[in-house]
DRENKEDO-696640 format. One line per field, with one value per atom (N, C-alpha, C): y, z, x negated; atom name; chain; residue number from 1. Coordinates in pm, whole numbers, plus 50000, padded with zeros to 5 digits. Layout:
c2: (Y  ...)
c3: (Z  ...)
c1: (X  ...)
atome: (CA  ...)
chaine: (A  ...)
num: (NUM  ...)
//
This chain:
c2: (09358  09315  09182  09122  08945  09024  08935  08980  08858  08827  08718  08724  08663  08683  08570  08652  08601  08594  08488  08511  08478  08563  08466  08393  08330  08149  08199  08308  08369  08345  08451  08485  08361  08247  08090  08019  08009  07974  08006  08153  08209  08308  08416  08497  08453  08372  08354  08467  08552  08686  08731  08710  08878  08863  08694  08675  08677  08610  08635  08805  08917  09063  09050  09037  09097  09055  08950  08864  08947  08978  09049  09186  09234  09405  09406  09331  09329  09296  09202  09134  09258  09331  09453  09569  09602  09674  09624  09542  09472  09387  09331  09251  09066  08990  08872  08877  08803  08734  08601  08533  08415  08366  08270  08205  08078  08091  07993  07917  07779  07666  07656  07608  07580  07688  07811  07905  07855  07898  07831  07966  07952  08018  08142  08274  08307  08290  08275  08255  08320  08407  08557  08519  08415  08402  08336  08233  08147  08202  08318  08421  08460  08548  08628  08613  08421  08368  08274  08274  08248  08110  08042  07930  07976  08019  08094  07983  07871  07760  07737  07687  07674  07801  07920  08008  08003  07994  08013  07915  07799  07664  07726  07793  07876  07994  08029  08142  08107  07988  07926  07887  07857  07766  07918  07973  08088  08181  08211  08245  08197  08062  07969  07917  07904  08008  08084  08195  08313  08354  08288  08286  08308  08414  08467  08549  08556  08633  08815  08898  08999  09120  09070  09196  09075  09057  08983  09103  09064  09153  09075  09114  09070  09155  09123  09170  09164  09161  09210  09236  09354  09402  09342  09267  09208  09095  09062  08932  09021  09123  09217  09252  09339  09351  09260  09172  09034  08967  08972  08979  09067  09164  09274  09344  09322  09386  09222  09128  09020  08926  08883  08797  08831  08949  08980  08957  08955  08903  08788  08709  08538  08489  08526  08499  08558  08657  08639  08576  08542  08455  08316  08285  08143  08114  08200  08232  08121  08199  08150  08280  08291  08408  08401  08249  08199  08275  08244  08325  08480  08524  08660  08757  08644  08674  08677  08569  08563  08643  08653  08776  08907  08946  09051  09088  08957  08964  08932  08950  08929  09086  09139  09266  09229  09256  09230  09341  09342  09489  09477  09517  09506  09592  09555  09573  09759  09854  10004  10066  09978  10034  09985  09877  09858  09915  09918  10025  10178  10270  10370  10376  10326  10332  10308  10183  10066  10146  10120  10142  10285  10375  10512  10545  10433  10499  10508  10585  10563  10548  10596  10546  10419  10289  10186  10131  10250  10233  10174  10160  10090  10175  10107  10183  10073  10169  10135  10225  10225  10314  10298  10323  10320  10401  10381  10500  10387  10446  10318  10405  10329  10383  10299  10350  10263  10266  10177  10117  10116  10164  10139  10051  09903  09779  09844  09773  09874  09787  09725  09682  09754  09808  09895  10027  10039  10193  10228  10108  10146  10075  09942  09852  09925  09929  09974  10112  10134  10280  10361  10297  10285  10453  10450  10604  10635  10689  10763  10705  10613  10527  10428  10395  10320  10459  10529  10621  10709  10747  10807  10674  10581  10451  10501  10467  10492  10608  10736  10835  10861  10788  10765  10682  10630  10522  10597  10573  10622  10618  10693  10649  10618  10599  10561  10724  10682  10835  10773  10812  10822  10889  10833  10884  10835  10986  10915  10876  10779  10714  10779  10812  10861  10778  10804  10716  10617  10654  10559  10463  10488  10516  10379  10422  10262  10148  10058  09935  09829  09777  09733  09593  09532  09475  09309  09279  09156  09081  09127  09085  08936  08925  08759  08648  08634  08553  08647  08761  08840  08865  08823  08898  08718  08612  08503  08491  08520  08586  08682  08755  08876  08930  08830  08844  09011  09024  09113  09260  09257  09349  09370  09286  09255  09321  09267  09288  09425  09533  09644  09722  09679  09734  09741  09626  09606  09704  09699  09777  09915  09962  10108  10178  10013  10094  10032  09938  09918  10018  10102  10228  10320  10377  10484  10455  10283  10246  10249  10254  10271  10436  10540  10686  10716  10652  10702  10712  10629  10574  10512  10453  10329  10248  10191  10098  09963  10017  09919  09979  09884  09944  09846  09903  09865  09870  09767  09747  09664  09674  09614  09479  09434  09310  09214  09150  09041  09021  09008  08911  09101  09160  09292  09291  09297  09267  09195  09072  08925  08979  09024  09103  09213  09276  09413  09326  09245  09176  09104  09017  08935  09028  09165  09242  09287  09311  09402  09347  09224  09080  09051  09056  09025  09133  09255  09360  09429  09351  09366  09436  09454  09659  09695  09572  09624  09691  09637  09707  09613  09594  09526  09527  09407  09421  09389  09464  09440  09470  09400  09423  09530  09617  09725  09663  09533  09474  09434  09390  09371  09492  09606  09713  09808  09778  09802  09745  09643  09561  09473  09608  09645  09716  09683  09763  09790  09857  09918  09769  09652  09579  09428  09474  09346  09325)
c3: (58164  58090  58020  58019  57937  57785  57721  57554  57489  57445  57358  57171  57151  56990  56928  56843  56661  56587  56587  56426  56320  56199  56066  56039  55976  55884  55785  55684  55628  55693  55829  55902  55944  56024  56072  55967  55852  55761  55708  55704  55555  55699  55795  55833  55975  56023  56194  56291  56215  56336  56329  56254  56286  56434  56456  56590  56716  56651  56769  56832  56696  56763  56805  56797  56892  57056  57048  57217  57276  57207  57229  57268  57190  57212  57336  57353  57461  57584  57562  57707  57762  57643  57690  57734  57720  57784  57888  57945  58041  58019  57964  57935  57879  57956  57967  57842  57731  57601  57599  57581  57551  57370  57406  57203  57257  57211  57187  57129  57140  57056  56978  56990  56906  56801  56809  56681  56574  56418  56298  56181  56102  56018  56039  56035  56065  55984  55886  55731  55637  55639  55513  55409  55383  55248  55198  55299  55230  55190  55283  55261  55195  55154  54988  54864  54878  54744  54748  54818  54802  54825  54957  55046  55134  55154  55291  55386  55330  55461  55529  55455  55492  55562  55547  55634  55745  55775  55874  55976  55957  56013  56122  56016  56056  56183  56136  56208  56315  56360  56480  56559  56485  56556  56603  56516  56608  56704  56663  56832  56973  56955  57016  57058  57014  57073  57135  57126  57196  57286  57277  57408  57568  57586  57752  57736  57625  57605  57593  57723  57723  57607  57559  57463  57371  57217  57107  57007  57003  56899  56804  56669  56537  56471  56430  56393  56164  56175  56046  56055  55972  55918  55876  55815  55695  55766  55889  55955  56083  56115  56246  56202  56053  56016  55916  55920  55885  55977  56107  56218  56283  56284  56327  56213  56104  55969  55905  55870  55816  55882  56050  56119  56134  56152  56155  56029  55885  55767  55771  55789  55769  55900  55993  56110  56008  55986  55872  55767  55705  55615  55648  55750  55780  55903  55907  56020  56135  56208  56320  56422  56451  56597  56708  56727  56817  56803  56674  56573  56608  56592  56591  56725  56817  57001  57010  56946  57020  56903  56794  56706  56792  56875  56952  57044  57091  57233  57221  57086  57052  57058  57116  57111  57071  56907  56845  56813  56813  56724  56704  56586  56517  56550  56572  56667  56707  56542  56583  56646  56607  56707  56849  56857  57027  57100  57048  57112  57153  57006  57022  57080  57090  57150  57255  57281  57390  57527  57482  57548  57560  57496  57472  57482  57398  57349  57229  57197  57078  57083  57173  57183  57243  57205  57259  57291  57307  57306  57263  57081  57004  56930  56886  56803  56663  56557  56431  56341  56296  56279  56087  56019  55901  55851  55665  55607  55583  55601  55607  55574  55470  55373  55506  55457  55543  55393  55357  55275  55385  55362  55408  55345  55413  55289  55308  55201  55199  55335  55348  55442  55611  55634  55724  55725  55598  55587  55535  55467  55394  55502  55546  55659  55850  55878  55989  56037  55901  55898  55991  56022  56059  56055  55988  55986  55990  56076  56148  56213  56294  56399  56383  56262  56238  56225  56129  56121  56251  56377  56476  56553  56567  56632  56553  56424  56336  56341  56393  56403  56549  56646  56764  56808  56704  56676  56674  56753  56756  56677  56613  56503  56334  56326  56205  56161  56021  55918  55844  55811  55766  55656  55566  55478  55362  55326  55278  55128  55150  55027  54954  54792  54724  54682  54661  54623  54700  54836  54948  54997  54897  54921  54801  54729  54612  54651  54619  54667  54588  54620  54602  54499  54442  54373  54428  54574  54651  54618  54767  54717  54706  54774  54762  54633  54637  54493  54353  54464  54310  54251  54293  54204  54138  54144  54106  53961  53951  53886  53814  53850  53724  53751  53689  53720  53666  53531  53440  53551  53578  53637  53780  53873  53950  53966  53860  53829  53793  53727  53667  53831  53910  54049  54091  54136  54242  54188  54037  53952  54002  53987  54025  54166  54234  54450  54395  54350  54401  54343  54222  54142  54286  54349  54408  54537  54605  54687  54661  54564  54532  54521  54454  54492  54620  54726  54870  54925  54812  54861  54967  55036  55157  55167  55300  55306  55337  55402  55425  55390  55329  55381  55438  55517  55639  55599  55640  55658  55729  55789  55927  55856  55716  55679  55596  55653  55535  55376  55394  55273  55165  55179  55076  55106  55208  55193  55122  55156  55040  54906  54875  54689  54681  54763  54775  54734  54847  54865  54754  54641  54513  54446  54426  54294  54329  54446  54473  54470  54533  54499  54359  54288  54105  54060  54107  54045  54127  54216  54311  54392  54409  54463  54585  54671  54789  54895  54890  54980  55040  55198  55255  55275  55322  55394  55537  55592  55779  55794  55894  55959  56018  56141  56196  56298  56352  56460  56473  56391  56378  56438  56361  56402  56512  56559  56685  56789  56753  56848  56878  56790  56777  56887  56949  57059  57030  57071  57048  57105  57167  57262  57120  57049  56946  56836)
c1: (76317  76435  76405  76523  76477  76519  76465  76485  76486  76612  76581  76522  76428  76386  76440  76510  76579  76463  76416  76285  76380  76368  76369  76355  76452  76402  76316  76288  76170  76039  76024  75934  75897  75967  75950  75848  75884  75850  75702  75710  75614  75501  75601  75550  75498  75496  75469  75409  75347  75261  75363  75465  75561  75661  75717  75729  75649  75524  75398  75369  75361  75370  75450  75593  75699  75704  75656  75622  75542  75381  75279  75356  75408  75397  75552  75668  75746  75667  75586  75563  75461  75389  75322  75374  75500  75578  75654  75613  75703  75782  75825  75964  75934  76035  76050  76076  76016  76035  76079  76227  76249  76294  76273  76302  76365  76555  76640  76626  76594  76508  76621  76754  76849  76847  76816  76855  76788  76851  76861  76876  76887  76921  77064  77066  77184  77271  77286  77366  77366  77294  77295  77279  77159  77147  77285  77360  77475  77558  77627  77717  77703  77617  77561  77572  77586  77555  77639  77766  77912  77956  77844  77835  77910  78070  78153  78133  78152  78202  78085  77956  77876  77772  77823  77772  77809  77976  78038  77973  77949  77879  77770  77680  77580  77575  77689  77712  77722  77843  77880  77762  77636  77548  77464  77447  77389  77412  77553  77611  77640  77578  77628  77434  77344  77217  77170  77231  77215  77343  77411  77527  77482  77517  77464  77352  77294  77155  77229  77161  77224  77148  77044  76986  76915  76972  76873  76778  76678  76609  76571  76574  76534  76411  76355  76212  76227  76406  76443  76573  76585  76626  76753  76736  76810  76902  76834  76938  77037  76994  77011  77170  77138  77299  77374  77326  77419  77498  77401  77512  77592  77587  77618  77720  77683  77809  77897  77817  77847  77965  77905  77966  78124  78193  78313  78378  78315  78377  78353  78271  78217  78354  78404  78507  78631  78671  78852  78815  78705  78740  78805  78686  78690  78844  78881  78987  78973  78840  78792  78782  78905  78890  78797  78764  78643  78501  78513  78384  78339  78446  78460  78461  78512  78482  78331  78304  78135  78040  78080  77996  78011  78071  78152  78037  78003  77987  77813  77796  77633  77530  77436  77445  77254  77244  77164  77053  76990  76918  76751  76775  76665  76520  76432  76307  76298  76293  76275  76369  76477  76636  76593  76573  76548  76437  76343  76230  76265  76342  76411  76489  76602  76733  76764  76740  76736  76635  76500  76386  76384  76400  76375  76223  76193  75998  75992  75863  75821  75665  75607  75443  75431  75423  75391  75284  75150  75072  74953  75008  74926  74793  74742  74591  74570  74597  74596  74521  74368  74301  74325  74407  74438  74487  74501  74635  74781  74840  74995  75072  75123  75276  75387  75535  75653  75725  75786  75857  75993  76110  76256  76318  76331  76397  76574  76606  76731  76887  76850  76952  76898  76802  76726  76841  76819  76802  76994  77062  77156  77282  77238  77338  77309  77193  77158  77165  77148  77121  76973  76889  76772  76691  76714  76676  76519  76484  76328  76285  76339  76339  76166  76134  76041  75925  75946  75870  75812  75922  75877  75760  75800  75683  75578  75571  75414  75359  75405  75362  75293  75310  75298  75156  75137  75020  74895  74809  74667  74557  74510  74444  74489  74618  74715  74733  74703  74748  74847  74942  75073  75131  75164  75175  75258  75293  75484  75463  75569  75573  75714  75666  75785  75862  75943  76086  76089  76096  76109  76212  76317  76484  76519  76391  76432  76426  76491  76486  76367  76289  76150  76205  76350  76367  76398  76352  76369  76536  76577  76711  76780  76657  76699  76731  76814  76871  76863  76847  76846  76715  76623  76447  76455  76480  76496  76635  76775  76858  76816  76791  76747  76612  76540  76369  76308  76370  76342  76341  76444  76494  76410  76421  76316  76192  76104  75984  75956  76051  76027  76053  76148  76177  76060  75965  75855  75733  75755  75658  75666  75735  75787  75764  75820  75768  75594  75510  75377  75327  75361  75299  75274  75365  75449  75337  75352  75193  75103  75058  74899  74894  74975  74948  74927  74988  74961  74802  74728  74622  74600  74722  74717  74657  74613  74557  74650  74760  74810  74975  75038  75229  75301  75375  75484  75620  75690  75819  75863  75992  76111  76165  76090  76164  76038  76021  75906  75980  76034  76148  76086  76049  76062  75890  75843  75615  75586  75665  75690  75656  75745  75759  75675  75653  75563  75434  75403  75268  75199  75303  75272  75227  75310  75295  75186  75072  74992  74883  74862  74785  74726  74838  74834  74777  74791  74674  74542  74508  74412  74402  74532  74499  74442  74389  74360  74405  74555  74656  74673  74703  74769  74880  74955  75130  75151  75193  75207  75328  75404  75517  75462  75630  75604  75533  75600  75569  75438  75309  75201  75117  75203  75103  75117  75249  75284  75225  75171  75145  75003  74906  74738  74715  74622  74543  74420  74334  74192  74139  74131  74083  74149  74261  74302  74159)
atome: (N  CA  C  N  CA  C  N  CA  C  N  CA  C  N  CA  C  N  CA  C  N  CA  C  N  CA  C  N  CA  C  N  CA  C  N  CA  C  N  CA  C  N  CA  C  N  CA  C  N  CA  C  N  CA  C  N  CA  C  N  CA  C  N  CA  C  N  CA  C  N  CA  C  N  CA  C  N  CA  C  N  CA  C  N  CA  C  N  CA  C  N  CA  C  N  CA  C  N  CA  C  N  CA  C  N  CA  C  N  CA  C  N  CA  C  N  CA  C  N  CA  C  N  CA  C  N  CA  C  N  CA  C  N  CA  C  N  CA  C  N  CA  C  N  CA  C  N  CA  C  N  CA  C  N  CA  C  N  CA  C  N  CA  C  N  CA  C  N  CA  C  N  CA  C  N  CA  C  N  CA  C  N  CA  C  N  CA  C  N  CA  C  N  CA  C  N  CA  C  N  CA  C  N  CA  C  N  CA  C  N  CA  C  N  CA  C  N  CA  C  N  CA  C  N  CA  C  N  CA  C  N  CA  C  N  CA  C  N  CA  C  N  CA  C  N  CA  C  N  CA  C  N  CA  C  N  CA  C  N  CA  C  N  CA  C  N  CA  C  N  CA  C  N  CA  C  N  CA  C  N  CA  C  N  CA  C  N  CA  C  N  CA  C  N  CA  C  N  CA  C  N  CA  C  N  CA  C  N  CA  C  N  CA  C  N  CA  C  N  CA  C  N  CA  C  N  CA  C  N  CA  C  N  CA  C  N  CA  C  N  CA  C  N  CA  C  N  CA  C  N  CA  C  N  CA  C  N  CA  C  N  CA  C  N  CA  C  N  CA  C  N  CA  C  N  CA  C  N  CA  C  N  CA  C  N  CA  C  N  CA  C  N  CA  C  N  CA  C  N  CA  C  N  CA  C  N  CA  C  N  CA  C  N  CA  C  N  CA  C  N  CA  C  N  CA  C  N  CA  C  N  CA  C  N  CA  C  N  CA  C  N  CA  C  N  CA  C  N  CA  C  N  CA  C  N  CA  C  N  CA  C  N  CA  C  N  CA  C  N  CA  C  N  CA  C  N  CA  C  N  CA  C  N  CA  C  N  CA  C  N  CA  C  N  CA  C  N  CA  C  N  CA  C  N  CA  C  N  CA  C  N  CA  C  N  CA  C  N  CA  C  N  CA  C  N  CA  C  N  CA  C  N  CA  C  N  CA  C  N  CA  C  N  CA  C  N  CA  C  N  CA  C  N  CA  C  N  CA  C  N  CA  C  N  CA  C  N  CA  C  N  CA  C  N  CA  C  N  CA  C  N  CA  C  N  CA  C  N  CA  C  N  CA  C  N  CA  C  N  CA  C  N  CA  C  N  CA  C  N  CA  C  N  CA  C  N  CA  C  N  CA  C  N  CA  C  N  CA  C  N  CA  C  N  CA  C  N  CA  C  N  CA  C  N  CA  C  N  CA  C  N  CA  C  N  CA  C  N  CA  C  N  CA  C  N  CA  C  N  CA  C  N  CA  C  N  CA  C  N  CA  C  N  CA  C  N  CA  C  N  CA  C  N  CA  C  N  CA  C  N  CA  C  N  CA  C  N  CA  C  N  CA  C  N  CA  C  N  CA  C  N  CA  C  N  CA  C  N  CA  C  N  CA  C  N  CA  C  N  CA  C  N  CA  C  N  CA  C  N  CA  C  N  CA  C  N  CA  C  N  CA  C  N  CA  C  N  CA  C  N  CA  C  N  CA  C  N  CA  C  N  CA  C  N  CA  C  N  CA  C  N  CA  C  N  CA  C  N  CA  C  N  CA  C  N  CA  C  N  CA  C  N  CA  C  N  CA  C  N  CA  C  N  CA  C  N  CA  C  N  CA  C  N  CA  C  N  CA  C  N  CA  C  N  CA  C)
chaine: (A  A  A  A  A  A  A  A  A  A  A  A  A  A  A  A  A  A  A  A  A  A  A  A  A  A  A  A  A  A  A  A  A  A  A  A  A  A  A  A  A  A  A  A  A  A  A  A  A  A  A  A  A  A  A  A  A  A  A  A  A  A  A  A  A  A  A  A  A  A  A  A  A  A  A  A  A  A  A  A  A  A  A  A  A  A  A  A  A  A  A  A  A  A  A  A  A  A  A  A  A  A  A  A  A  A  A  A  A  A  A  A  A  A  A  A  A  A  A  A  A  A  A  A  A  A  A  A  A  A  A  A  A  A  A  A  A  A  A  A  A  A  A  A  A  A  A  A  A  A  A  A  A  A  A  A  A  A  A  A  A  A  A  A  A  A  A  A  A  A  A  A  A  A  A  A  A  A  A  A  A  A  A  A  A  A  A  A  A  A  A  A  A  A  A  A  A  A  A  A  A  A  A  A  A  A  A  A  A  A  A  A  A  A  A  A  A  A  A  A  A  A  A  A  A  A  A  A  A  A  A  A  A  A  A  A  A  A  A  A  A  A  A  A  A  A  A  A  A  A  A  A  A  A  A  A  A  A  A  A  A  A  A  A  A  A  A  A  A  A  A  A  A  A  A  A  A  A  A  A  A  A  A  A  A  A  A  A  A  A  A  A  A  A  A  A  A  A  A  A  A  A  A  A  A  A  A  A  A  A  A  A  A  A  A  A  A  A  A  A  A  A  A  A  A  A  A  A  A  A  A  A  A  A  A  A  A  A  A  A  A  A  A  A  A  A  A  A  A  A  A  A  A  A  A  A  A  A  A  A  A  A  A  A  A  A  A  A  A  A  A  A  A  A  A  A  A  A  A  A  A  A  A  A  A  A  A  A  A  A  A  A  A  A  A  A  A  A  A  A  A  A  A  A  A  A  A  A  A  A  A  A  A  A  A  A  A  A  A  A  A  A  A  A  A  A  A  A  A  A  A  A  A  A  A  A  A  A  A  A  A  A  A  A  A  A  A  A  A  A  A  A  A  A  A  A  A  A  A  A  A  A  A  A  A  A  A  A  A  A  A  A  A  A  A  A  A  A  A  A  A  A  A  A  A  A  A  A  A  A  A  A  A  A  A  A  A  A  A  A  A  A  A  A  A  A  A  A  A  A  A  A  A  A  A  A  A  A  A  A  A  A  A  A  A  A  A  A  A  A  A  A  A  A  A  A  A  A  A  A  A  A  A  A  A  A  A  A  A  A  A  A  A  A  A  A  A  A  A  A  A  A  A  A  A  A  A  A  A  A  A  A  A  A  A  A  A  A  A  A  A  A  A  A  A  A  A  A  A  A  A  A  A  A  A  A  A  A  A  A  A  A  A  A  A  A  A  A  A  A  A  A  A  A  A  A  A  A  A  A  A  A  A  A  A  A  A  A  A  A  A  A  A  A  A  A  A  A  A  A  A  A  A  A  A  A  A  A  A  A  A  A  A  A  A  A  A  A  A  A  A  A  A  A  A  A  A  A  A  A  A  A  A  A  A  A  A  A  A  A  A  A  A  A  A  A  A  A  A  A  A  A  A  A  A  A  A  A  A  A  A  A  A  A  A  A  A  A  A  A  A  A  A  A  A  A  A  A  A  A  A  A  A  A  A  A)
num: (1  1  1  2  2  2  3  3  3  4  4  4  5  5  5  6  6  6  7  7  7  8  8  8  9  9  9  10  10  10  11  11  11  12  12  12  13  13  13  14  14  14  15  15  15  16  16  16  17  17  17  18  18  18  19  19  19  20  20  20  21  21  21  22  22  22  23  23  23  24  24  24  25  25  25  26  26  26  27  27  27  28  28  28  29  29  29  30  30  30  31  31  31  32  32  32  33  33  33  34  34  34  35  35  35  36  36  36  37  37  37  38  38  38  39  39  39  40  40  40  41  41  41  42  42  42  43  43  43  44  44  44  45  45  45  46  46  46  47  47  47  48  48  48  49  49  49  50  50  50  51  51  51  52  52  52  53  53  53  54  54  54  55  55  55  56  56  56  57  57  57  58  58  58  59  59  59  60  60  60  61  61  61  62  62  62  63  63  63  64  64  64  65  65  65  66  66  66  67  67  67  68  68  68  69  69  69  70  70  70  71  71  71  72  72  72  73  73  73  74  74  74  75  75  75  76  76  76  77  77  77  78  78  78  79  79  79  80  80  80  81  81  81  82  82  82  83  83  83  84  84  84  85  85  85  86  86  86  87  87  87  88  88  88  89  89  89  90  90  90  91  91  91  92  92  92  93  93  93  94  94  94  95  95  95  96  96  96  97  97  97  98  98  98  99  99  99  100  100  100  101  101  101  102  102  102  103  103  103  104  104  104  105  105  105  106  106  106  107  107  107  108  108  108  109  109  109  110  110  110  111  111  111  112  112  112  113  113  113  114  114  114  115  115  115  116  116  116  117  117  117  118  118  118  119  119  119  120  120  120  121  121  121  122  122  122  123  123  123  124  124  124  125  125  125  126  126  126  127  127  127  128  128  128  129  129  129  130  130  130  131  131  131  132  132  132  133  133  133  134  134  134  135  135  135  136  136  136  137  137  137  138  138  138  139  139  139  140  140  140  141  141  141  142  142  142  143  143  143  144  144  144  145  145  145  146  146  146  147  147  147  148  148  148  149  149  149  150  150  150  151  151  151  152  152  152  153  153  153  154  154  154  155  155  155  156  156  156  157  157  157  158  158  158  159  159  159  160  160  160  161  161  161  162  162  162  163  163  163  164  164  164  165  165  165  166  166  166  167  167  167  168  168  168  169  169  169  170  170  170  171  171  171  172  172  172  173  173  173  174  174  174  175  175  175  176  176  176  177  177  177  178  178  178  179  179  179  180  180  180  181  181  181  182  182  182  183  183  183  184  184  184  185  185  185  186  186  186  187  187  187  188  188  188  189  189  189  190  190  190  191  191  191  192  192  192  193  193  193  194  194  194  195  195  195  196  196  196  197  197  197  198  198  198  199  199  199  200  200  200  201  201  201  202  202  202  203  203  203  204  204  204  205  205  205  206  206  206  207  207  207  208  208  208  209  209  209  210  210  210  211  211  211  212  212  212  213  213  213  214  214  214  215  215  215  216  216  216  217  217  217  218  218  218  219  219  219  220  220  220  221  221  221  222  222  222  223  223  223  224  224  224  225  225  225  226  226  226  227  227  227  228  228  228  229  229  229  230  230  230  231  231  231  232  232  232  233  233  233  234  234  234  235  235  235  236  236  236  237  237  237  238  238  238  239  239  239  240  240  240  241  241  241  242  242  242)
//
């Protein structure tokens, strides 16, 4: 199957392995990996923070990217249902029916949905000899509705012990504009999920979105804790031979 990859303007930026696993672990299951040079930003952050016009801009340019691409995968969360929930409001606002044809005709999904769903696997034949928390960023779990989907992959993993994290369901305080806006608030959030990670006694915790490891990762850093942050896709995409 061809697969086209959506990286993040985050991930582009800050995270680069998290596109590099996803190449790695598709092309290891077989599948043609391409990357639309024109793709850009999808617009989420603009939309969010009440840039309509200038999202819409965005939007256009990214559907217009991936135009003809019969399966896109995103390796977050957070951009997967921005297109997929967002693009049909960012099109009546902007009352661009054009918009809204080709948001239509975009069939996007975010990496554990396409492995599960798509693919119908869950052993991808990785080897991750660790303890790993999963953190559910909340646009995963609350827009996607994501479910188990990440959790059945990590359980599948050879060598990986697993192990649940409480109050899994809280939101880690990211948020974009918002841990910047209401720092206070923020900070007592991240406090609360890195407490909750360090009980797991993990070695490492996982999540379907950088933009929330990001914040996981500072607060854990600043108190030494000796935890790491990995995408799913990183560790999906470990072999005994990586």
């Amino acid at each position: 199957m061809r697969v086209a990859l959506s990286v993040a303007c985050f991930d582009d930026a800050l995270f680069p392995d998290t596109g590099k696993a996803v190449t790695v672990l598709l092309e290891r299951l077989g599948h043609e990996v391409v990357f639309p040079p024109a793709q850009t930003c999808c617009g989420q952050i603009h939309w969010t923070a009440g840039y309509h016009r200038e999202a819409a801009g965005l939007a256009r340019a990214y559907a217009a990217a991936f135009e003809g691409e019969d399966v896109v995968v995103a390796p977050s969360a957070s951009c997967a249902a921005a297109i997929r929930a967002d693009y049909p409001r960012i099109a009546r606002a902007s009352r661009d029916p054009g918009l809204a044809r080709a948001a239509e005709g975009l069939a996007v999904y975010e990496l554990s949905e396409f492995l599960v769903d798509v693919l119908g696997v869950t052993d991808v034949g990785a080897y991750f000899p660790h303890r790993v928390t999963y953190h559910p960023s909340c646009r995963s779990l609350r827009s996607l509705e994501a479910g188990d989907r990440p959790l059945r992959l990590l359980r599948a993993v050879r060598g990986l012990d697993l192990v649940e994290l409480p109050a899994a369901a809280e939101c880690c305080g990211f948020g974009g504009a918002f841990a910047m806006k209401n720092a206070d608030v923020s900070v007592a959030m991240v406090a609360d999920k890195v407490r909750h990670v360090r009980g797991t006694g993990a070695d490492v915790v996982c999540a379907v979105d950088d933009s929330c490891l990001a914040h996981i990762g500072g607060a854990l850093s600043r108190l030494r804790a000796g935890v790491r942050t990995m995408h799913l896709a990183e560790i999906l995409a470990a072999t005994e031979a990586s």
